[in-house]
C-alpha positions as CSV (number, residue, x, y, z in Angstrom):
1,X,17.9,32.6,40.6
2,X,21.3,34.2,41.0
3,X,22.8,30.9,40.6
4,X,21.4,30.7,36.8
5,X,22.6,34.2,36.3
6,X,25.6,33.5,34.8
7,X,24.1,30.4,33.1
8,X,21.6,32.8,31.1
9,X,24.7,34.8,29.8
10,X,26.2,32.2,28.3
11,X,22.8,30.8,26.4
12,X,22.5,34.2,25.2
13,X,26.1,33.6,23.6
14,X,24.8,30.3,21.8
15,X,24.8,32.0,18.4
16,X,27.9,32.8,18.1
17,X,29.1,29.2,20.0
18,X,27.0,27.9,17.0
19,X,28.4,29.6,14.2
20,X,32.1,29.1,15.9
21,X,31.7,24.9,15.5
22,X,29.8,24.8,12.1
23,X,33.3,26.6,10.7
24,X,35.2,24.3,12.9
25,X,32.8,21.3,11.6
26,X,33.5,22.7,7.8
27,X,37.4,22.7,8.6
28,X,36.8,19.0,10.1
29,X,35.1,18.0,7.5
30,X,38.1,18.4,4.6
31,X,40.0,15.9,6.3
32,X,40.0,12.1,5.2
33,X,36.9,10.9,6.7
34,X,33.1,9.5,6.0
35,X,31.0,12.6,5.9
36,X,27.4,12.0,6.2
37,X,24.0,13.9,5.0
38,X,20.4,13.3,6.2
39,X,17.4,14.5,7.5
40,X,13.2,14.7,6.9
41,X,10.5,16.4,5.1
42,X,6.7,16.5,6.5
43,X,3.6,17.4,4.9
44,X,0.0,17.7,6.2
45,X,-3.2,18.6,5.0
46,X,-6.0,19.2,6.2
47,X,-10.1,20.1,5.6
48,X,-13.7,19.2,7.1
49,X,-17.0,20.8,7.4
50,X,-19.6,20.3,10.4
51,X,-22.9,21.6,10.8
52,X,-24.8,22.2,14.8
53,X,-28.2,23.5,14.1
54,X,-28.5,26.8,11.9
55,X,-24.4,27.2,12.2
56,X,-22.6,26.1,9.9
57,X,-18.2,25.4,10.0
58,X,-15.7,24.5,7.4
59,X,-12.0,24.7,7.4
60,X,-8.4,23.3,5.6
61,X,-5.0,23.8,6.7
62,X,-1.6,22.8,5.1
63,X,2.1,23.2,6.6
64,X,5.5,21.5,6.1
65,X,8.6,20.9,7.2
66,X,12.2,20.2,6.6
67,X,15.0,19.3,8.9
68,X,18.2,18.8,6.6
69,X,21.8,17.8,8.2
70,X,25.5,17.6,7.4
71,X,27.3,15.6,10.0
72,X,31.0,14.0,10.1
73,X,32.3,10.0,11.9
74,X,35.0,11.0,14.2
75,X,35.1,6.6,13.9
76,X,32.8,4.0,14.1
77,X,30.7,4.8,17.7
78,X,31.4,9.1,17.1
79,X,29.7,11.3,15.5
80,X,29.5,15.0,15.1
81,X,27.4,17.6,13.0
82,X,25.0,20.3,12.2
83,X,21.6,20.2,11.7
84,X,18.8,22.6,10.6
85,X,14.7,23.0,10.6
86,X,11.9,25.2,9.1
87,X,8.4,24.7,9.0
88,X,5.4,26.8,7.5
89,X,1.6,26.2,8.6
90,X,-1.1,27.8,7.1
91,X,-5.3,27.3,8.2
92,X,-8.7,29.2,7.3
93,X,-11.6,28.3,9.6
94,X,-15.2,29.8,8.3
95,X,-18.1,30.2,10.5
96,X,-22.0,31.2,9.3
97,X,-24.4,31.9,11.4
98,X,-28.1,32.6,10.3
99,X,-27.4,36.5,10.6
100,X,-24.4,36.9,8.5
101,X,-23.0,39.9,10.6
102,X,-21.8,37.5,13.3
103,X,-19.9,35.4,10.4
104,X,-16.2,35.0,11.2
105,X,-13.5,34.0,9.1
106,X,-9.9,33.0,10.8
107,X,-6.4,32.5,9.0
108,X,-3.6,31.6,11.0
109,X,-0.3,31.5,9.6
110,X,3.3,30.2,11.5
111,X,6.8,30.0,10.9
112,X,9.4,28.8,12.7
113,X,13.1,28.0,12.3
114,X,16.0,26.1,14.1
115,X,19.5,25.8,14.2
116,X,22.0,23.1,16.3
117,X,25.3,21.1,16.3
118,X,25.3,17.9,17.8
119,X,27.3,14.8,18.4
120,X,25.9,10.6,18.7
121,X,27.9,8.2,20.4
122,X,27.0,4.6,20.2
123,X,26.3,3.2,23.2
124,X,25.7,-0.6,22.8
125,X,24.4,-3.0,20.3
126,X,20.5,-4.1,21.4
127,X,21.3,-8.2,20.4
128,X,19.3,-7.7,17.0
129,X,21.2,-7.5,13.7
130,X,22.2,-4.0,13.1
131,X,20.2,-2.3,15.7
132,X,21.7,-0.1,18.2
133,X,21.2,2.2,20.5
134,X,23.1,5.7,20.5
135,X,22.8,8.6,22.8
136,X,22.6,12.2,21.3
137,X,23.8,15.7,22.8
138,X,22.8,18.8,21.0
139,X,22.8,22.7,21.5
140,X,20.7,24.6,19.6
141,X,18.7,28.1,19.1
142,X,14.7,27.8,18.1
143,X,12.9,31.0,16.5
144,X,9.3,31.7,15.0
145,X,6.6,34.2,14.4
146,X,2.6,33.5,14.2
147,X,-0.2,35.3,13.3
148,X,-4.0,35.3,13.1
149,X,-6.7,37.3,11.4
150,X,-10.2,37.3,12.6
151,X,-12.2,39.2,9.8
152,X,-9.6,41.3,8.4
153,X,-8.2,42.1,11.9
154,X,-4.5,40.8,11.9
155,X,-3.1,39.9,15.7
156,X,0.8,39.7,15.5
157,X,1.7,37.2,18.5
158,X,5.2,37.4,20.5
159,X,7.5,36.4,18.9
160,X,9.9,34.0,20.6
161,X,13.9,32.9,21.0
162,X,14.6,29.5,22.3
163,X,17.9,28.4,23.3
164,X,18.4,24.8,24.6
165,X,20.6,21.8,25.4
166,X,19.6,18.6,24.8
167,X,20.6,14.7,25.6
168,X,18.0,11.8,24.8
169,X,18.7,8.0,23.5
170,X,18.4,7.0,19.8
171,X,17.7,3.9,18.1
172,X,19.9,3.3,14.6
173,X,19.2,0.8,12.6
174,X,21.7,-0.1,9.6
175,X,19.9,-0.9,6.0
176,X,23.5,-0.9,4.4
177,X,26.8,-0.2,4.6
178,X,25.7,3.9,3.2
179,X,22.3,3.9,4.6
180,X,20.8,4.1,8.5
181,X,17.2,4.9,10.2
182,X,17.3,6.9,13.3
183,X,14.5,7.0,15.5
184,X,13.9,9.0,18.5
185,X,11.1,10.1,20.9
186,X,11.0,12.4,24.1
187,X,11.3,8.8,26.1
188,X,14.3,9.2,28.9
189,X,15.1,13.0,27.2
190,X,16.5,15.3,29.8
191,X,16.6,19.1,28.5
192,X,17.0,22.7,29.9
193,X,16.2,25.6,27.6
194,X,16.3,29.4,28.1
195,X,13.2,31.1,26.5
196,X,13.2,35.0,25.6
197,X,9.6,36.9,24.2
198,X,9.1,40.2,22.7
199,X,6.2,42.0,21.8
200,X,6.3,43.3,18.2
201,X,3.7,46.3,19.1
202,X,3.9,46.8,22.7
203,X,7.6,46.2,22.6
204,X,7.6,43.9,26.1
205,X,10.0,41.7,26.9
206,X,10.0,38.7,29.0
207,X,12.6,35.7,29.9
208,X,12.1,32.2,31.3
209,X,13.9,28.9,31.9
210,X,12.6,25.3,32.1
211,X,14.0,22.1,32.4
212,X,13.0,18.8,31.0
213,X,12.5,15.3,31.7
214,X,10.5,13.0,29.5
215,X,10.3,10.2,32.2
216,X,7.0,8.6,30.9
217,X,6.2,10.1,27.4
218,X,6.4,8.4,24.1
219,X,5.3,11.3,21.8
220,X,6.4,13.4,18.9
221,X,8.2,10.4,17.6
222,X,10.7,11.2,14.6
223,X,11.7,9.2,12.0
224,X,14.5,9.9,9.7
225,X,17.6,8.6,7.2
226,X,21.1,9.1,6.8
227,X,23.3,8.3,4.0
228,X,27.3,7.9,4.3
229,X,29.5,8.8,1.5
């Protein structure tokens, strides 16, 4: 543990690293150059009722998200730039029972935010027209806050500060000269993140670090555009 010592202080410190490249990116990006913009925007919804003998359940939920980026080509396989995310979930879950004082009623409601700089470099072409695979680096800083009500009772959970580098593979596909697809998935991802917690009412704090390997996993695939000015 002493060896990541020093490691944790300098996560701590992404923030300011952060906010140190974006100006740096801004000053970048008033030079002669293709300047890019992109990103995604998700919506869900969702609602059903079910029924198991004299108890009765309904609920509905909606959230969304949106992950904008401004990014800069260094040259044709380089690419630097900044990118952001916020997303908002809200649910109601309603249970009746044949007494009505054990009824319950849940809301749960989440927000969480995101902030990193990145770069792509293009790795190879894949032998199909305009497909190629690209790796990305990134180092970012993760934030949120969720809460739930059961009956008018409001529990605040901890709220949490992630801080993480990143490298995983990306596959670009070119629709035009202005216009790519990324995709991405946590396939051959490799990862280590610092993870601080703190206790709104009890004021507790606690620390942990992981690393991360997606060796065998093809979830949370992402999907999005860019378009080159």
């Amino acid at each position: 543990m002493v060896i990541f010592a020093s490691n944790f202080n300098i996560i701590i410190k992404m923030k300011k690293v952060i906010v140190a490249i974006f100006a740096l990116l801004v000053t970048v990006l008033t030079v002669d150059g293709q300047v890019f913009v992109g990103g995604g925007l998700g919506l869900n919804f969702s609602d059903g009722q079910s029924s198991s003998g004299n108890t009765e359940s309904s609920g509905s939920g909606f959230g969304f998200s949106i992950s904008p980026q401004i990014g800069y080509y260094l040259n044709d396989g380089l690419s630097v730039g900044v990118s952001g995310y916020f997303s908002n979930n809200l649910s109601k879950n309603t249970t009746t029972y044949p007494d009505p004082t054990n009824d319950r009623e849940y809301k749960y409601s989440s927000d969480r935010w995101g902030a990193s700089i990145f770069g792509r470099y293009k790795l190879l072409e894949l032998g199909i027209e305009n497909l190629s695979l690209l790796v990305e680096c990134s180092i970012g800083v993760q934030g949120g806050k969720e809460k739930q009500t059961e009956n008018e009772i409001t529990r605040e959970y901890p709220r949490s500060t992630v801080y993480s580098i990143n490298a995983r593979p990306v596959l670009a596909y070119k629709l035009s000269d202005k216009l790519d697809v990324l995709a991405h998935c946590n396939f051959l991802s490799l990862g280590y993140q610092y993870q601080t917690q703190k206790n709104s009412v009890t004021d507790n704090k606690s620390k942990n670090h992981s690393f991360n390997l997606g060796f065998n996993s093809f979830s949370d695939l992402n999907i999005g555009f860019i378009y080159k000015f």
